[in-house]
Structure formats: C-alpha cells, structure tokens
C-alpha positions, -999 to +999 in steps of 0.1 A: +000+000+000+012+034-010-001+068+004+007+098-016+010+132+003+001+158-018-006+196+002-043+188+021-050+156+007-037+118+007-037+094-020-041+057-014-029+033-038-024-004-030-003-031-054-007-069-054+003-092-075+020-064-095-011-043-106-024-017-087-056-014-072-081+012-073-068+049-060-087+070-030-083+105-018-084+114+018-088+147+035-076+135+068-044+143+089-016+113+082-022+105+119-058+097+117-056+074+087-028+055+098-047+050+135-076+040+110-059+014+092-038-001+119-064-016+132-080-034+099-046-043+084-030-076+094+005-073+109+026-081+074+009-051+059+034-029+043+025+010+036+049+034+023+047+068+028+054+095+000+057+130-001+050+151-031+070+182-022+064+203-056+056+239-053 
C-alpha cells in the first residue's frame, strides 16, 4: 500500500500481485488514517509513505 501526500489531501494506492488497485483520496491528517488502518490491516501489511513536495 502506498499513500501519496500531496498539500491537504492523501492518496491511497495499493499493489498486489504487481497491478495496482483502485486509487482514494483522503482529506484527513496522516495520523488519523494510519490510526484507522492499523487496526484493519493484518501485521505483514506494508505502507509506504510519499511526499510530493512540488511547489
């Protein structure tokens, strides 16, 4: 799973099998969404965290 931080909003992407699966945007602080998922992921879950730092 990849989440894409771009200014306000966070982009969830998630890869198996080497395709990627369906995109959705969150308006959420980081904090909030990782709480959220934590508790529904199972423990080998990976997520990668990327910043888009364009001006």
């Amino acid at each position: 799973m990849a989440l894409l931080i771009k200014k306000k909003e966070i982009r969830l992407n998630y890869f198996k099998n080497g395709r990627r699966g369906p995109m959705m945007k969150f308006s959420i602080p980081l904090e909030e969404l990782l709480a959220f998922l934590s508790d529904r992921l199972n423990e080998e879950a990976e997520i990668s965290i990327l910043v888009d730092e364009d001006k």
